[in-house]
Backbone as JSON Lines, residues from 0, in Angstrom:
{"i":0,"aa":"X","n":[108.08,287.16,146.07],"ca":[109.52,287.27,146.03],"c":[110.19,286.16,146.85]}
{"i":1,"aa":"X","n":[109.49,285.94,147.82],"ca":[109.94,284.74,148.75],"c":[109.91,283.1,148.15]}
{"i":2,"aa":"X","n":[109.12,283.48,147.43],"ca":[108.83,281.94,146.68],"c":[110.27,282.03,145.54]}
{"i":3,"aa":"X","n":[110.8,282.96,145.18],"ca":[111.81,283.0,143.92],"c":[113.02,282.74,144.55]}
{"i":4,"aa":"X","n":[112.97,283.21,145.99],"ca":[114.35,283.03,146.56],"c":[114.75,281.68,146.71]}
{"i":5,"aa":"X","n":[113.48,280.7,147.56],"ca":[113.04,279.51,147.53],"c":[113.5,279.04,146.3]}
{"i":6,"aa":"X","n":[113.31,278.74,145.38],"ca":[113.69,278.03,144.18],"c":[115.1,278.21,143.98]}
{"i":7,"aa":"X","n":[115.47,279.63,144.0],"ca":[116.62,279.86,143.59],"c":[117.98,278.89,144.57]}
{"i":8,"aa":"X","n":[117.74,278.91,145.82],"ca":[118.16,278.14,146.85],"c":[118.09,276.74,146.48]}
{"i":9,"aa":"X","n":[117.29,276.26,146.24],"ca":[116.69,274.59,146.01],"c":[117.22,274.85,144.84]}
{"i":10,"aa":"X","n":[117.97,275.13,143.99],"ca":[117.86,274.97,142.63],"c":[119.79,275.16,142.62]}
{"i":11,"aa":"X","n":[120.42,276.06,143.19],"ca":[121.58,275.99,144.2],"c":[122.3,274.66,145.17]}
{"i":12,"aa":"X","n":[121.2,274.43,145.82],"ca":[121.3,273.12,146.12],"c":[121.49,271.92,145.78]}
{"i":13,"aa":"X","n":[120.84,272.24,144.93],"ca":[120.9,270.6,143.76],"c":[121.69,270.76,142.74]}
{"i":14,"aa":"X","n":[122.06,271.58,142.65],"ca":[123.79,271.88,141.41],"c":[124.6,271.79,142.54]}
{"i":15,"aa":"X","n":[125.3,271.95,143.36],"ca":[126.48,272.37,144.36],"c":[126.05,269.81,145.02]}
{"i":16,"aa":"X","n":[124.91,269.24,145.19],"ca":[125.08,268.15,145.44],"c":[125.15,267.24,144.32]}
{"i":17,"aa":"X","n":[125.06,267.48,142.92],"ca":[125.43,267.27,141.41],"c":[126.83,267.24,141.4]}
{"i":18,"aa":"X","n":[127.31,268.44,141.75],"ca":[128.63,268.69,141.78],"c":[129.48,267.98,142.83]}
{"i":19,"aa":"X","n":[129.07,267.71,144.03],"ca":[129.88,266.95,144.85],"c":[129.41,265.36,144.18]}
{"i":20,"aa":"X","n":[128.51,264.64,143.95],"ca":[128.56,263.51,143.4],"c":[129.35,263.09,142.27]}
{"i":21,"aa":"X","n":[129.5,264.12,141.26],"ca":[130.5,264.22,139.95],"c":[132.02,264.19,140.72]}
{"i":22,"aa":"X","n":[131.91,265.1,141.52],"ca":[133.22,265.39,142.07],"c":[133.89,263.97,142.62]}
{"i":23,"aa":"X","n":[133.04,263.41,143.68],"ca":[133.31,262.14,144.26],"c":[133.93,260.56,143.28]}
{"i":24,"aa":"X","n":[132.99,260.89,142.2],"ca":[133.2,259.68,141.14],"c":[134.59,259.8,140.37]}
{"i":25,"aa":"X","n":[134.59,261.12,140.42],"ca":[135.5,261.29,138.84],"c":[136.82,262.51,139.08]}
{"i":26,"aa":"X","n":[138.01,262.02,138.85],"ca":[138.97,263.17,139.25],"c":[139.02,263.99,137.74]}
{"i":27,"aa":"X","n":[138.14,263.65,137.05],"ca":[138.77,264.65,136.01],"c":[137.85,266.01,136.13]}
{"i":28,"aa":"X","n":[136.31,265.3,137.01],"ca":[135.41,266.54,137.03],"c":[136.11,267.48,138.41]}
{"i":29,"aa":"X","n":[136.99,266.59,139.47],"ca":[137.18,267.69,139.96],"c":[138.49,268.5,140.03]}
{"i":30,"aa":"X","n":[139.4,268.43,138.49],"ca":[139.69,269.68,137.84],"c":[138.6,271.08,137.83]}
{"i":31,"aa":"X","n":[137.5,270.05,137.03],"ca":[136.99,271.06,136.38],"c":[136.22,272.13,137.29]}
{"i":32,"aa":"X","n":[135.63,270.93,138.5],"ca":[135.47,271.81,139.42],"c":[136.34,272.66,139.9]}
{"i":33,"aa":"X","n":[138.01,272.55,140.33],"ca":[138.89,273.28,140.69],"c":[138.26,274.45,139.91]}
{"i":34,"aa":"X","n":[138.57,274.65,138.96],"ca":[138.69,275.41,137.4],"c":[137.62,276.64,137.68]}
{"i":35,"aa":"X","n":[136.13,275.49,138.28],"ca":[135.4,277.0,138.4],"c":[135.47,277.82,139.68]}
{"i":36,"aa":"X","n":[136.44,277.58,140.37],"ca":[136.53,277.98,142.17],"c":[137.72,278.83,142.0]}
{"i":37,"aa":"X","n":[138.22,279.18,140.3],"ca":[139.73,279.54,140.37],"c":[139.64,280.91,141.18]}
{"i":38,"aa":"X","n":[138.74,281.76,141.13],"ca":[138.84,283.12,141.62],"c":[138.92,283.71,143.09]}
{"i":39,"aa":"X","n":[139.31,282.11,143.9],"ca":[139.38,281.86,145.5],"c":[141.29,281.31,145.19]}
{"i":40,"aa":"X","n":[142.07,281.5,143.97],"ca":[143.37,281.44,143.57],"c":[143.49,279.8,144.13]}
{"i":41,"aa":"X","n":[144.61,278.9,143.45],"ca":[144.56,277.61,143.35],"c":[144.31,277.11,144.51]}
{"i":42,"aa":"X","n":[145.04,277.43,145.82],"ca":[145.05,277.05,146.57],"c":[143.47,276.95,147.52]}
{"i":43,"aa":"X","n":[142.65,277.73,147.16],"ca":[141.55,278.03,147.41],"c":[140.34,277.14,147.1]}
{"i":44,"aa":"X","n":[140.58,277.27,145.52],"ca":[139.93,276.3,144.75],"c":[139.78,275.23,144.92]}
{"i":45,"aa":"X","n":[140.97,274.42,145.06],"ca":[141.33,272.89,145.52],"c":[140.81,272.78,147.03]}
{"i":46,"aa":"X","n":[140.68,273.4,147.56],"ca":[140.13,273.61,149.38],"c":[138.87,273.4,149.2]}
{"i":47,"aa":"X","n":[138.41,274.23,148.33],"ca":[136.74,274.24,148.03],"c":[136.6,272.77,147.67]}
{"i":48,"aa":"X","n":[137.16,271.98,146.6],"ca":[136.99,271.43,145.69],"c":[137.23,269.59,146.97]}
{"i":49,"aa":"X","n":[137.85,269.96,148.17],"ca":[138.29,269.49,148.63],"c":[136.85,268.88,149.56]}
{"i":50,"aa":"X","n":[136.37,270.5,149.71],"ca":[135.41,269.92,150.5],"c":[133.98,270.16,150.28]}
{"i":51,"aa":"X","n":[133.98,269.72,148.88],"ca":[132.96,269.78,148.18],"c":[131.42,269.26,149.13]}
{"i":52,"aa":"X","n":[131.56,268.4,149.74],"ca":[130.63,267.13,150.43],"c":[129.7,268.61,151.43]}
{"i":53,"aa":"X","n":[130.53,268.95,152.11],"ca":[130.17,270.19,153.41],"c":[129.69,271.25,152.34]}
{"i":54,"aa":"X","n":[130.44,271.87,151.4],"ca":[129.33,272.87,150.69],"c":[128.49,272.67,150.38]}
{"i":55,"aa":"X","n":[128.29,271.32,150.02],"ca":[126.92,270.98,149.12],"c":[125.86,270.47,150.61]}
{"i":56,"aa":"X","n":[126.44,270.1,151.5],"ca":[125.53,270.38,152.68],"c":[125.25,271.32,153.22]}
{"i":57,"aa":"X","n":[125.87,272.44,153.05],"ca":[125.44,273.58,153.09],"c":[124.39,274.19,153.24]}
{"i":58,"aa":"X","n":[124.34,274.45,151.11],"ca":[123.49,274.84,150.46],"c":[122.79,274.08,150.6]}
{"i":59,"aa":"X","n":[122.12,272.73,150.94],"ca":[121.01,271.82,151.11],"c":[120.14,272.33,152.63]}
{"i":60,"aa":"X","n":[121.11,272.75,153.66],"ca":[120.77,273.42,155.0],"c":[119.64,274.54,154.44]}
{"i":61,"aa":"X","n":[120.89,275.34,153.66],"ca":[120.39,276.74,153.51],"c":[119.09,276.63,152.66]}
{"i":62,"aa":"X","n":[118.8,275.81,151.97],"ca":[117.13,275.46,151.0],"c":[116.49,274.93,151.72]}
{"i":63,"aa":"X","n":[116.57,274.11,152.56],"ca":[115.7,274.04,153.79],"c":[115.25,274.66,154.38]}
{"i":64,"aa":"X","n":[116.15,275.66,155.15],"ca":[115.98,276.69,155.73],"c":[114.68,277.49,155.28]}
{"i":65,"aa":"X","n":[115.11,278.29,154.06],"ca":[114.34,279.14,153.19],"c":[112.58,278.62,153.49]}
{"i":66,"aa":"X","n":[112.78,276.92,152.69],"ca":[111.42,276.47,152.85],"c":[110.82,276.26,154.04]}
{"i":67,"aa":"X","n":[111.59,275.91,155.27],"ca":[110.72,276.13,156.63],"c":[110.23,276.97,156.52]}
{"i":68,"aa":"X","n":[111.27,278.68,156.19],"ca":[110.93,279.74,157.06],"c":[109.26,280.56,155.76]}
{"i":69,"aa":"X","n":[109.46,279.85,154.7],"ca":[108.17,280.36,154.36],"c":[107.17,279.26,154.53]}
{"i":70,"aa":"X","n":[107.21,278.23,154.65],"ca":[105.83,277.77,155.29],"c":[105.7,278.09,156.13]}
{"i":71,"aa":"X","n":[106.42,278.86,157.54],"ca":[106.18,278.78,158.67],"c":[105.39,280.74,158.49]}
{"i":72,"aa":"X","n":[105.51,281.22,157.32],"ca":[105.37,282.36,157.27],"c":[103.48,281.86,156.31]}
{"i":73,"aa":"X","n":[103.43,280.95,155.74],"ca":[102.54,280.77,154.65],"c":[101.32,280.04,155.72]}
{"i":74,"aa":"X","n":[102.01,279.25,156.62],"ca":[100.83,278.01,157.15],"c":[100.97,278.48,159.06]}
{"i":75,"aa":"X","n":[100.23,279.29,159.35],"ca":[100.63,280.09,160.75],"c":[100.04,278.97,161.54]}
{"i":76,"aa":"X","n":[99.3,277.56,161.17],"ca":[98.94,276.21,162.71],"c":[100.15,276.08,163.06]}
{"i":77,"aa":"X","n":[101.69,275.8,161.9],"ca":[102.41,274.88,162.37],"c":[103.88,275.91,162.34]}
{"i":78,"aa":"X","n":[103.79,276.92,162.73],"ca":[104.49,277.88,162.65],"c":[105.67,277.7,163.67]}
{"i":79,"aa":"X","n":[105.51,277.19,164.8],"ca":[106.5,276.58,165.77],"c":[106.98,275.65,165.69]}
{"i":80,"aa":"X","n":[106.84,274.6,164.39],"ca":[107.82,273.11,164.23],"c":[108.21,273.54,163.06]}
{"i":81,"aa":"X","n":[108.0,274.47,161.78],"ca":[108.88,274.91,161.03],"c":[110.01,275.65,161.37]}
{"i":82,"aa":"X","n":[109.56,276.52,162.31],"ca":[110.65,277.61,162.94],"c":[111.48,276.78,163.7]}
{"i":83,"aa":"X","n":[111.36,275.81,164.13],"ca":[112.34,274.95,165.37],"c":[112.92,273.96,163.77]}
{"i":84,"aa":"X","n":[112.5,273.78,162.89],"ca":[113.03,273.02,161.87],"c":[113.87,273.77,161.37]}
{"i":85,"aa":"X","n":[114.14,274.98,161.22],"ca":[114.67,275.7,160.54],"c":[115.9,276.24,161.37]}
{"i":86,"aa":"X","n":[115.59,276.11,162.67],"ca":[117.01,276.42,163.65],"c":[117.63,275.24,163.33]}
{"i":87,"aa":"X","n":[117.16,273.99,163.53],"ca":[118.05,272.74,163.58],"c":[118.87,273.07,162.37]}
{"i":88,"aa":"X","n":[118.82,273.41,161.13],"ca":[118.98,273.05,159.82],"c":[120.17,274.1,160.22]}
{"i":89,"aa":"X","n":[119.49,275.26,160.48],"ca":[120.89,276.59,160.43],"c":[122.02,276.08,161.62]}
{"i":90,"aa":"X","n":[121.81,275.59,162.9],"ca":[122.65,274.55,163.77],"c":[123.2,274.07,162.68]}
{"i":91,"aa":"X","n":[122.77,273.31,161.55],"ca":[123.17,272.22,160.77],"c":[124.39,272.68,159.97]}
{"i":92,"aa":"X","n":[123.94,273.88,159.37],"ca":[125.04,274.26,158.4],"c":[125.93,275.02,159.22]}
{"i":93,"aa":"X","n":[125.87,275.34,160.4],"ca":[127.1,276.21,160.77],"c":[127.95,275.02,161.03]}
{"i":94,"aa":"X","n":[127.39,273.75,161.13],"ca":[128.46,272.0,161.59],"c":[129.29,272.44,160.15]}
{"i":95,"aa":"X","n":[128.82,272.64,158.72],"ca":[129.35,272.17,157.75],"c":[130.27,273.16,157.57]}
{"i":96,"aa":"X","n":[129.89,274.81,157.85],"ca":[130.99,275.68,157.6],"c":[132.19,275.33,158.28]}
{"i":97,"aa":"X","n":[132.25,274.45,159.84],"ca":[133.01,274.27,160.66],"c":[134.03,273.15,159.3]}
{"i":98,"aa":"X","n":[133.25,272.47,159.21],"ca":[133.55,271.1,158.83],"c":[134.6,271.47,156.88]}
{"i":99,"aa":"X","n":[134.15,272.55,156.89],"ca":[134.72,272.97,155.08],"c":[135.73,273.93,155.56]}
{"i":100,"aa":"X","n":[135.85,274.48,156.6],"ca":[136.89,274.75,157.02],"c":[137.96,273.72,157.63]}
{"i":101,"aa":"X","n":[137.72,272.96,158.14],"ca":[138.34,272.1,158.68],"c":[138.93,271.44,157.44]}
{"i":102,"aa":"X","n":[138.33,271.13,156.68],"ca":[138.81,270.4,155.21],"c":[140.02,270.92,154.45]}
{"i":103,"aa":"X","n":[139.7,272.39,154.36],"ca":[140.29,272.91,153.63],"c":[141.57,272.96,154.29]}
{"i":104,"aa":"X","n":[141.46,273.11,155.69],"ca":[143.21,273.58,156.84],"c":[143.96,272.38,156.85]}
{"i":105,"aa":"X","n":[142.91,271.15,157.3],"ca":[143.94,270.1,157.75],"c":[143.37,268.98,157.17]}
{"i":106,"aa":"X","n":[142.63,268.78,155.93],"ca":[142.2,267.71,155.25],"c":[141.23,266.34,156.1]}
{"i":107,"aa":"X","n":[141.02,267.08,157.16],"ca":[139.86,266.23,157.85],"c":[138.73,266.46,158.01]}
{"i":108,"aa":"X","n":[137.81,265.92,158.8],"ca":[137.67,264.46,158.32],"c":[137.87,263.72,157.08]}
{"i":109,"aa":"X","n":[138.31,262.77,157.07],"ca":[138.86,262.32,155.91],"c":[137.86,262.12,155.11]}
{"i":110,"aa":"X","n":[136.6,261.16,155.86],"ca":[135.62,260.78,155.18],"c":[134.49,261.47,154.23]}
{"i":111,"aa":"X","n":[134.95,263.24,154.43],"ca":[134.0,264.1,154.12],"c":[135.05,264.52,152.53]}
{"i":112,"aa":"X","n":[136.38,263.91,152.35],"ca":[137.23,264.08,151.38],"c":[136.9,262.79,150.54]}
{"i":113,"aa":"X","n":[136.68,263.42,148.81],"ca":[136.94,262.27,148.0],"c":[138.11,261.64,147.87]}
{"i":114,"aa":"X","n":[138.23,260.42,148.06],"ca":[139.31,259.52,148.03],"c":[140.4,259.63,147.5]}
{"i":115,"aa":"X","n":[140.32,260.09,146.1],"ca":[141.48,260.4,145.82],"c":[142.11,261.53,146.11]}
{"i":116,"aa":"X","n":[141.45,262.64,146.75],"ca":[142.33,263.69,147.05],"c":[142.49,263.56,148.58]}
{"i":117,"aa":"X","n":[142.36,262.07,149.3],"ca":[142.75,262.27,150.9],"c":[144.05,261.98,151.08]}
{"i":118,"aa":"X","n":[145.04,262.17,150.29],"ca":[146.43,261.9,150.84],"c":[147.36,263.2,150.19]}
{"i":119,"aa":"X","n":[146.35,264.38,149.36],"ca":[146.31,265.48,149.41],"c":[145.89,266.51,150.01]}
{"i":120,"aa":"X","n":[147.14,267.51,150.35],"ca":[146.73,268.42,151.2],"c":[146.78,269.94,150.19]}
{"i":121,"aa":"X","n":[148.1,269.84,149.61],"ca":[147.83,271.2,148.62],"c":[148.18,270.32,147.76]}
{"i":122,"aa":"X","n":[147.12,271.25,146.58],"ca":[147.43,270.88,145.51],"c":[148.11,271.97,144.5]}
């Protein structure tokens, strides 16, 4: 079951950093992205959509995570540098929740905003 969660995560991961690369290139994908975030209501959506870069680092934390914590459960020599890998990573993503919040309130860091939406705050 641990191995399904694993994938499912890594597989999460790599759609949500798909999606911030589409997002980054192209303002028409991130309508469309808006579009699928509608059920967080516009203002929400566009926040998400805003700070696409930090979710998708996120979910890259959080698949990491997963895979430390079952090798460190699968391979018991190296059970203390997965588990210390796996704090760093969760350290890691609580930076990004900070950081997608931050996006969404006051549109900073700028650099973590695609370009064309950094001189947008609501949309």
């Amino acid at each position: 079951m641990e191995i399904v969660v694993c994938v499912g995560f890594v597989t999460l991961a790599g759609y949500m950093v798909r999606s911030a690369a589409l997002v980054w290139r192209d303002p028409r994908q991130a309508r469309t992205e808006a579009a699928g975030w509608d059920k967080l209501g516009k203002r929400g959506a566009w926040a998400v959509t805003r700070g696409i870069v930090p979710v998708a680092g996120m979910f890259t934390c959080l698949a990491v995570m997963a895979i430390s914590f079952l090798g460190a459960e699968s391979w018991g020599t190296v059970r203390g540098a997965l588990e210390t890998v796996g704090t760093v990573f969760f350290a890691v993503m609580l930076i990004c929740l900070v950081a997608i919040a931050s996006v969404a309130v006051f549109n900073r860091p700028r650099f973590l905003v695609p370009p064309y939406l950094r001189d947008r705050r609501r949309l």
